[in-house]
C-alpha positions as CSV (number, residue, x, y, z in Angstrom):
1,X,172.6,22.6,12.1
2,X,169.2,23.1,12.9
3,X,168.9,26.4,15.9
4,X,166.1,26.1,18.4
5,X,165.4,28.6,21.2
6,X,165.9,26.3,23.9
7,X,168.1,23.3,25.0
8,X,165.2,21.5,26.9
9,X,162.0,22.7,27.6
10,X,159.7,21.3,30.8
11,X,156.4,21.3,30.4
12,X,155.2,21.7,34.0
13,X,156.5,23.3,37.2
14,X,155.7,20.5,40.1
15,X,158.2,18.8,42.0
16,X,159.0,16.9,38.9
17,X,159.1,19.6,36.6
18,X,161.3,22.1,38.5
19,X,163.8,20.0,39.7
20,X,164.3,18.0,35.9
21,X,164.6,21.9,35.1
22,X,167.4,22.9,37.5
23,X,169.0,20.0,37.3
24,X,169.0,20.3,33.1
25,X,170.4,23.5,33.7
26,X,173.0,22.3,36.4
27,X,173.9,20.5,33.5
28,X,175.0,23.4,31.4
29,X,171.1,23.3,29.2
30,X,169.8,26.4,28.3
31,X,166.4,25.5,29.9
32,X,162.6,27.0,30.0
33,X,159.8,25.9,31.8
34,X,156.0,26.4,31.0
35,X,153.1,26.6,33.9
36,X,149.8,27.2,33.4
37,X,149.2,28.1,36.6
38,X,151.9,28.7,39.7
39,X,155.7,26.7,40.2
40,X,155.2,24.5,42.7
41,X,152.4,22.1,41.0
42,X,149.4,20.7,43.2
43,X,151.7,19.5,45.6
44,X,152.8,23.0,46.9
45,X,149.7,25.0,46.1
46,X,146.9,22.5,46.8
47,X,148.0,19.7,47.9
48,X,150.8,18.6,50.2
49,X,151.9,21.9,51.3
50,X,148.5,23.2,52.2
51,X,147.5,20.2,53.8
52,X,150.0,19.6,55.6
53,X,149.7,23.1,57.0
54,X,146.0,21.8,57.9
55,X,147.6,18.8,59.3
56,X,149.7,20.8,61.5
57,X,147.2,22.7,62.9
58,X,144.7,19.8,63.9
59,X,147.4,18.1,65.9
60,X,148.1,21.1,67.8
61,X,144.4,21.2,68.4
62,X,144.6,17.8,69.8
63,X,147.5,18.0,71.8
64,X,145.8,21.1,73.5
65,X,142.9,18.6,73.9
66,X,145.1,15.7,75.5
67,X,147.1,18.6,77.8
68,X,144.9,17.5,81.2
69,X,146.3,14.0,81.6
70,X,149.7,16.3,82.1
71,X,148.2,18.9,84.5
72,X,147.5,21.2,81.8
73,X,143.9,22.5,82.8
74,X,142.2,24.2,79.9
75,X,138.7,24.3,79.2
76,X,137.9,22.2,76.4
77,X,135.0,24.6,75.5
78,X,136.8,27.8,75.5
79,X,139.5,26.3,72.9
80,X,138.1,27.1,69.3
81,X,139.6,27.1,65.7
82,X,139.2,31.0,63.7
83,X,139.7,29.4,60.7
84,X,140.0,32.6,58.5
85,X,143.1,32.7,60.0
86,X,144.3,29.1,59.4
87,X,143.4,29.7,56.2
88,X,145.4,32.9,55.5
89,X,148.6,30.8,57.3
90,X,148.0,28.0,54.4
91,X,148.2,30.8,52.1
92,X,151.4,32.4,53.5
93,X,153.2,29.3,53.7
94,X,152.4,28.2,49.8
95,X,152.9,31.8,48.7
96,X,156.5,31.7,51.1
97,X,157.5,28.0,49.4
98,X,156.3,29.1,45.7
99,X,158.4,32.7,46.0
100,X,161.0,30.2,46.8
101,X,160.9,27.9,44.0
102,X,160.6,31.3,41.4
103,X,163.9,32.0,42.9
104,X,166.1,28.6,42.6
105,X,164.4,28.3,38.8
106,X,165.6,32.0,38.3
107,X,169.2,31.6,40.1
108,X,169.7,28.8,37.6
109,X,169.1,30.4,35.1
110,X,166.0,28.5,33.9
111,X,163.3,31.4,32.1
112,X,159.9,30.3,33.2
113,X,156.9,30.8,31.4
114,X,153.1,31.3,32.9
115,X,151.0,29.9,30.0
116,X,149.8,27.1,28.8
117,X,151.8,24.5,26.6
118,X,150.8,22.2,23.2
119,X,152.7,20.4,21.3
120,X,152.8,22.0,17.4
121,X,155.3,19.2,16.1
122,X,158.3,17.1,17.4
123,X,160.1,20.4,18.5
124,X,157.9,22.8,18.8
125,X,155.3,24.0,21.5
126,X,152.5,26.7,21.3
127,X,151.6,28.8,24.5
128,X,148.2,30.0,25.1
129,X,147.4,29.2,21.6
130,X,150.1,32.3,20.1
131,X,153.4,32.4,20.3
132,X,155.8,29.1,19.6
133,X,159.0,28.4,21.0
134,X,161.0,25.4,20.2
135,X,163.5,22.9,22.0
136,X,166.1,20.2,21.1
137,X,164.8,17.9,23.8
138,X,161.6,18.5,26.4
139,X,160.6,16.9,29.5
140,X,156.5,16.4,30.0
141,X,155.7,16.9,33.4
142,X,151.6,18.2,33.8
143,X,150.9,16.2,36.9
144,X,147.5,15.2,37.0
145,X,143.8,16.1,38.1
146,X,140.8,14.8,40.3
147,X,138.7,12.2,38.6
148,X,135.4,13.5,37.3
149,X,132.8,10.7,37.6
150,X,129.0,11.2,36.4
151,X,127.4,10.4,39.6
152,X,129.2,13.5,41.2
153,X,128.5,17.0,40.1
154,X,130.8,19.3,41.9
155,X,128.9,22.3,44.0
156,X,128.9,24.7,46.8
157,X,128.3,21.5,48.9
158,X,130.4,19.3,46.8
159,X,134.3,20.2,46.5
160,X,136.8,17.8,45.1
161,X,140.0,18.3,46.6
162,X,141.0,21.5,45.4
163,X,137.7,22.9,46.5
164,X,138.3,21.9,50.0
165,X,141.2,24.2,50.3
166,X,138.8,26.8,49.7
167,X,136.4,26.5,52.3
168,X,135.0,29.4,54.7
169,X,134.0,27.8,57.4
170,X,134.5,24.3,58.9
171,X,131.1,22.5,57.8
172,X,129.4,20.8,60.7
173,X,129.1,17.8,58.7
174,X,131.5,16.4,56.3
175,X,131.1,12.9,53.5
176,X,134.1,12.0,52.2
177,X,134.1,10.1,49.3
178,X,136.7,7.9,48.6
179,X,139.2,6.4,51.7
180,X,142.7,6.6,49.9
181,X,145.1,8.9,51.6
182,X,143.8,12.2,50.6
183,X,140.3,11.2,51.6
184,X,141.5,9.7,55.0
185,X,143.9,13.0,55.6
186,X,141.1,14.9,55.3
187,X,138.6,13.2,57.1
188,X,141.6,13.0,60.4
189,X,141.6,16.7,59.6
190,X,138.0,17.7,60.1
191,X,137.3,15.2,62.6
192,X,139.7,17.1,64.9
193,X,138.6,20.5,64.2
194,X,134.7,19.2,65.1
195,X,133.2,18.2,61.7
196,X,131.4,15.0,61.7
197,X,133.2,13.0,59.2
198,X,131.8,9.4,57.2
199,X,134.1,7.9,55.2
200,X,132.8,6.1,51.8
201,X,135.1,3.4,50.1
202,X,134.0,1.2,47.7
203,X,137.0,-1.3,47.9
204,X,137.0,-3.6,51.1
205,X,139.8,-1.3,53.3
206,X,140.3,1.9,53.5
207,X,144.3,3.2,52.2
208,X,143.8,-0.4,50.4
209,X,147.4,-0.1,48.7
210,X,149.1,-0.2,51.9
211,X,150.0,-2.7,54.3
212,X,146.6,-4.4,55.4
213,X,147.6,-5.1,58.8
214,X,148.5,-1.0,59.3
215,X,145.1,0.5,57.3
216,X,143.6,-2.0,59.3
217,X,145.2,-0.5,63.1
218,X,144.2,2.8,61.5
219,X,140.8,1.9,60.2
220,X,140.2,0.9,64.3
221,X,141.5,4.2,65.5
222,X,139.5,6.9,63.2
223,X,136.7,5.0,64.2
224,X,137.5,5.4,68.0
225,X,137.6,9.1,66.8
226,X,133.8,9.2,66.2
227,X,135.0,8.7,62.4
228,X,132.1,6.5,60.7
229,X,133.8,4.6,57.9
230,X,132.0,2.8,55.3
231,X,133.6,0.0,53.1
232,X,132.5,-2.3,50.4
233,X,130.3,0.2,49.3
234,X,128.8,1.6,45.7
235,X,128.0,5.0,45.3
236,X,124.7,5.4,43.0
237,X,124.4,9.6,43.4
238,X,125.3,12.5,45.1
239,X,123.4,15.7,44.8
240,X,124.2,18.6,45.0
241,X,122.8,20.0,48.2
242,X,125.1,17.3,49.9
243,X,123.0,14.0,49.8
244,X,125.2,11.1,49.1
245,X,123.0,7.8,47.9
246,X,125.0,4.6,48.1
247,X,124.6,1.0,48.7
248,X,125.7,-1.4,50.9
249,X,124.9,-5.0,51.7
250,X,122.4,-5.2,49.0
251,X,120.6,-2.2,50.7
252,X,120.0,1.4,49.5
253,X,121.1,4.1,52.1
254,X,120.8,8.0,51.9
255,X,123.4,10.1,53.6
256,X,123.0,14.2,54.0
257,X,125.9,16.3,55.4
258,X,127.0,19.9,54.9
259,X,129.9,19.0,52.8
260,X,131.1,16.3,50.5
261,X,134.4,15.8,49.4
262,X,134.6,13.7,46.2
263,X,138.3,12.5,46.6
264,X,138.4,9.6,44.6
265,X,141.5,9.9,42.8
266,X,143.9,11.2,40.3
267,X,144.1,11.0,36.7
268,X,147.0,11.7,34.4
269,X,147.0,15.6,33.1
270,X,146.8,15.2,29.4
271,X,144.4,18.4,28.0
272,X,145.6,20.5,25.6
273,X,149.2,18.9,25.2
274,X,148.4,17.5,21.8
275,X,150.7,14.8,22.0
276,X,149.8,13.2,18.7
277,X,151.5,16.6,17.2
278,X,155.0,15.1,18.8
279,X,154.4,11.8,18.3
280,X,154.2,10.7,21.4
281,X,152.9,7.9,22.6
282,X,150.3,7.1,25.0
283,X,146.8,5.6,26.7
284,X,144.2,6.8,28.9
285,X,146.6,5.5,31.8
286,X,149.3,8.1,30.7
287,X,152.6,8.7,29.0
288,X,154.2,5.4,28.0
289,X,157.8,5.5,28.6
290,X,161.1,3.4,28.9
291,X,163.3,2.9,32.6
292,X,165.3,6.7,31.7
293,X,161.9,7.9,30.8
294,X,161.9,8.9,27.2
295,X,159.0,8.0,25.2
296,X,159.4,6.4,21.9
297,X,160.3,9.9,20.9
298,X,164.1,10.0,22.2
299,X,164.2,13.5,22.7
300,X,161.1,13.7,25.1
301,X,160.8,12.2,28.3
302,X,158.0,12.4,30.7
303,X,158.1,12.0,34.8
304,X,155.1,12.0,37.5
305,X,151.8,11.9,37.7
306,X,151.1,12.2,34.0
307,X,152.6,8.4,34.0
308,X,149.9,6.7,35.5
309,X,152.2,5.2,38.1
310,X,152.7,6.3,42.3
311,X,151.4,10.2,42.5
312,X,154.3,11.0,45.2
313,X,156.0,14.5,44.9
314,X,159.2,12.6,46.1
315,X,158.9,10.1,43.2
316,X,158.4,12.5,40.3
317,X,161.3,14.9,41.6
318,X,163.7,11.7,41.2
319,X,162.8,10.7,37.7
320,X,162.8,14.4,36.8
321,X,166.6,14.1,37.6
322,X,166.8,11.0,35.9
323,X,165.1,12.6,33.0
324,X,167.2,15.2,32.7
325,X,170.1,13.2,33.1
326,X,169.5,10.7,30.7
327,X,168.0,13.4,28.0
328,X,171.5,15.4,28.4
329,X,173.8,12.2,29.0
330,X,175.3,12.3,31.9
331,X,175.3,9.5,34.5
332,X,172.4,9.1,36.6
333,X,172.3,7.7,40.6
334,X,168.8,8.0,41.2
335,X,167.6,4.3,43.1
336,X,164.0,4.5,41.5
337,X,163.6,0.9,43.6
338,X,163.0,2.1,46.9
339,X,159.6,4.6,47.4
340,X,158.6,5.9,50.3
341,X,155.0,6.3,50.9
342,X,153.3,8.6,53.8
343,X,149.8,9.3,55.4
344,X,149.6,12.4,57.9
345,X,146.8,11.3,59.8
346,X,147.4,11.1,63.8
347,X,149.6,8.9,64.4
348,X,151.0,8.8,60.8
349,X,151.5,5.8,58.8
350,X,154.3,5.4,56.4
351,X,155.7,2.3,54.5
352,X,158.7,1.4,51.9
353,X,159.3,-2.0,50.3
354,X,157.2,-4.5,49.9
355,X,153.8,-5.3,51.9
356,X,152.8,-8.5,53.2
357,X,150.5,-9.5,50.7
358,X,152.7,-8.7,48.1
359,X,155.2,-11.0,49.3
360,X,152.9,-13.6,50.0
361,X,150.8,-13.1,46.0
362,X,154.7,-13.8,44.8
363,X,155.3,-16.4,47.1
364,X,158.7,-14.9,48.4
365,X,159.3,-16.3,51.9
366,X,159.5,-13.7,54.7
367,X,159.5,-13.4,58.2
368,X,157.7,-10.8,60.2
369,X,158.5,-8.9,63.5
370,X,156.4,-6.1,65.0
371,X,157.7,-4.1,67.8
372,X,154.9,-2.3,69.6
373,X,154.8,1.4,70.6
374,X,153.5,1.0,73.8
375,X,157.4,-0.6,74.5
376,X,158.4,2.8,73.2
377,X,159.4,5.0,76.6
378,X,159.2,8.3,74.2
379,X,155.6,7.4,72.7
380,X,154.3,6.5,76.4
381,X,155.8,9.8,77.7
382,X,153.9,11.8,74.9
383,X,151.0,9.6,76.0
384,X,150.7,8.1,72.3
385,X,151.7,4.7,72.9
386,X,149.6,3.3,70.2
387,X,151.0,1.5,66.8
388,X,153.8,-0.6,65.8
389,X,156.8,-0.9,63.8
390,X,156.5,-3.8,61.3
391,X,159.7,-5.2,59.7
392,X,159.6,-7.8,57.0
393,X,162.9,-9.6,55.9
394,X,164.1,-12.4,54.5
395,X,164.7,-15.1,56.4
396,X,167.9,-16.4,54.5
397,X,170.4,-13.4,54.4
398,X,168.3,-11.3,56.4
399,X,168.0,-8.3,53.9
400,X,165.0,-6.1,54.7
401,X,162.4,-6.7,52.6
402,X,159.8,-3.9,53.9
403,X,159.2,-1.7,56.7
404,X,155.6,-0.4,57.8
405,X,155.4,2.1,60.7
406,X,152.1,3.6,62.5
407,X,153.1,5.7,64.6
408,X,153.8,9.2,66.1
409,X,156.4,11.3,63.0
410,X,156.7,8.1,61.2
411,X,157.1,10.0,58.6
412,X,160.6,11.4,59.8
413,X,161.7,8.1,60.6
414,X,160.8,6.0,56.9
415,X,163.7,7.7,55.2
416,X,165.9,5.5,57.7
417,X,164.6,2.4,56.4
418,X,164.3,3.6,52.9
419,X,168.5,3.8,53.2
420,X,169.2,0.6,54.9
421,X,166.8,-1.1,51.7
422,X,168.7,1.3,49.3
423,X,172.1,0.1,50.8
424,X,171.0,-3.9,50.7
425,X,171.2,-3.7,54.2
426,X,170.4,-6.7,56.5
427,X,168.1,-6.6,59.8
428,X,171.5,-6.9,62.4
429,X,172.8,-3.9,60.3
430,X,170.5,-1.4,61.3
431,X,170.1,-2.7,64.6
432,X,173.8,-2.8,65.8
433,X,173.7,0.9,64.6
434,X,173.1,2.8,67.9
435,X,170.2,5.1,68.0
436,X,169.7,7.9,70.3
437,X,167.1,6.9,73.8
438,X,164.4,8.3,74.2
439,X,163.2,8.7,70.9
440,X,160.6,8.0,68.5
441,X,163.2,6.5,66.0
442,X,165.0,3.9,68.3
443,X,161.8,1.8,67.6
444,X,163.0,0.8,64.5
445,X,166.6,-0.1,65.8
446,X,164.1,-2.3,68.7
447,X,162.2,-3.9,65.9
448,X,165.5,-4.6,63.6
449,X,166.5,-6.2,67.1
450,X,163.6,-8.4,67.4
451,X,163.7,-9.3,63.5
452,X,167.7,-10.4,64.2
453,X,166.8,-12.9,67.0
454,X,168.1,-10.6,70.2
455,X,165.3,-8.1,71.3
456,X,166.3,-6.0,74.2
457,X,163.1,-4.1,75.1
458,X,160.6,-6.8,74.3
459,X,160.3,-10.6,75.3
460,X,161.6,-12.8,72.3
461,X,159.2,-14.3,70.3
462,X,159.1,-18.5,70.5
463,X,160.4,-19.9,67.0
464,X,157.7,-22.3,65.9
465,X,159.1,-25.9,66.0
């Protein structure tokens, strides 16, 4: 019988990587994990942990700003951001959060490795190009990296999304490039602190995967931020002092700002794995696997970014358990059908199941109840009675079909919704569960109430004849 140093090897520390690696070990695997760089992955050290630390601070900002219509007198002038010091706190909290992860990987047992990882054949990997250690099974999980385009040379001025977290000084002028959620998280970010934000998107909406009627009610209020958002657009140069050329309506425009941020995406991380080595299988979109993520090698799975698919921490720490799971044979419960997706802006947005065009594209009847947050008593008592609750559902057996929120911690409530989908739940289910008053989350319960026939804190809609 053939010996290898390790059970299962996970290439990759994210929030796939990790948790495939704890729960492999949970499992009884002798397990190692390779990083190149620090546990955690972009999500804790430079994306969602940082930002939202960012986050976090620009809505204190703004509630300090919003204090007079409650008495509060301060002097908008006097209130200023040291952000040498925010940006130390982003560093203490990733630092706190990646000391953290170290510790559950080495309380489990699982021995991690801070080098770099390529494939030498089917079971065997070389780190930093010098020592090999093999594996029965491994689990790919590099995450992935900002697009590189030709048009956009990265500078002092121009910073893709890592870059950003590296910044000095809030610039006095910021271009962002690109309005998916990290573009549109960081423009709500720097519009608060003072910057003077444009948005550039070349497809028709900005957030354009989400529900159109939500990226539209957000769309409406960036703008009413002083947020100038530009869509439909094509982006022909940016140089690198900070000039952004681009077109729009057939007409060439020039746009100059302090700082650009080229966030126009993600692609799967596949450098240096040499993949062809293992035999693995893939395409420029990513790692082709099956529905327990193994490739067409059956000892190698892959999760996460380096798919192609949804770039959501959440996601890619599911399928790492899947991953493990299957590679190791025991049962898995992961629901991989129901995916919560958030945006932190101010209020946030955050959506699960399917979106109105999508139902409509696959012609699958639904009907549609919005409840709006200006019915909400909590939302009008923090003064932020603007946005909705959107609940699609079948009309049939009344199973919920898709719920959109914009609104203040939407993202606190989705994970509601995402259970009642997970649990085939209908509309009167959730609603004749009782929620606590006042609160944030008894808008959903109102909505679920409007979508079963029987509002209570809203006039009933009139059925069409």
């Amino acid at each position: 019988m053939e010996q290898y140093d390790f059970d299962l090897i996970v290439i990759g520390a994210g929030p796939g990587g990790y948790v495939s690696a704890i729960r492999a070990a949970q499992l009884g695997a002798k397990t190692a994990v390779v990083e190149k760089e620090f546990v955690g992955g972009t999500c804790l050290n430079r994306g969602c942990i940082p930002t939202k630390t960012l986050i976090s601070a620009a809505q204190k900002l703004d509630s300090i700003k919003a204090a007079k219509a409650y008495g509060i007198c301060v002097d908008p002038g006097a209130v200023s951001v040291d952000f040498a010091v925010l940006m130390k706190k982003k560093n203490d909290v990733v630092l706190r959060l990646r000391n953290g992860v170290n510790f559950l990987l080495r309380k489990n047992g699982v021995k991690v490795y801070s080098k770099t990882a390529s494939f030498v054949d089917e079971h065997t990997i070389c780190l930093n190009n010098e020592d090999h250690i093999s594996a029965k099974q491994f689990i790919v999980a590099s995450g992935s990296m900002p697009v590189t385009l030709p048009f956009v040379e990265l500078s002092e001025k121009v910073v893709d999304s890592n870059g950003i977290l590296e910044l000095k000084e809030i610039p006095a002028s910021l271009t962002v490039l690109g309005g998916g959620v990290v573009g549109i998280e960081y423009a709500s970010i720097f519009n608060n602190m003072g910057s003077k934000v444009t948005v550039l998107e070349g497809k028709s909406s900005i957030l354009s995967g989400l529900d159109a009627e939500l990226s539209a009610a957000l769309h409406t209020h960036l703008c009413g931020l002083g947020i100038d958002i530009h869509t439909g657009i094509r982006i022909n140069k940016v140089i690198e002092d900070g000039e952004v050329r681009f077109q729009k309506d057939g007409e060439e425009r020039t746009l100059a700002a302090d700082l650009v941020l080229a966030s126009l995406g993600r692609v799967p991380y596949l450098d240096g794995l040499n993949l062809q080595a293992a035999g693995v299988e893939y395409s420029d979109k990513g790692i082709l696997v099956d529905d327990k993520f193994l490739t067409n090698q059956p000892h190698i799975a892959a999760i996460g970014d380096v798919l192609g698919g949804m770039q959501l921490a959440h996601l890619a720490s599911a399928q790492g358990i899947v991953a493990a799971e299957s590679l190791l044979g025991a049962k898995s419960h992961q629901n991989l059908n129901v995916v919560p997706v958030c945006v932190y802006t101010h209020p946030e947005i955050a959506s699960v199941g399917k979106t109105e065009d999508e139902l409509k594209s696959n012609h699958i009847p639904y009907e549609k109840s919005v409840f709006p947050m200006s019915a909400c008593g909590k939302a009008v008592a923090m003064n932020e009675p603007e946005g909705m609750v959107k609940v699609l559902n079948d009309p049939q057996n009344k199973r919920i079909l898709g719920v959109h929120l914009f609104a203040p911690h939407a993202t606190d409530i989705i994970g509601e919704a995402a259970l009642a989908m997970a649990k085939g739940m209908t509309v009167e289910d959730v609603a004749c569960v009782i929620h606590p008053h006042p609160t944030i989350g008894e808008s959903l319960m109102e909505a679920m109430h409007l979508a079963a026939g029987m509002p209570i804190n809203l006039l009933p809609v009139a059925k069409k004849e």
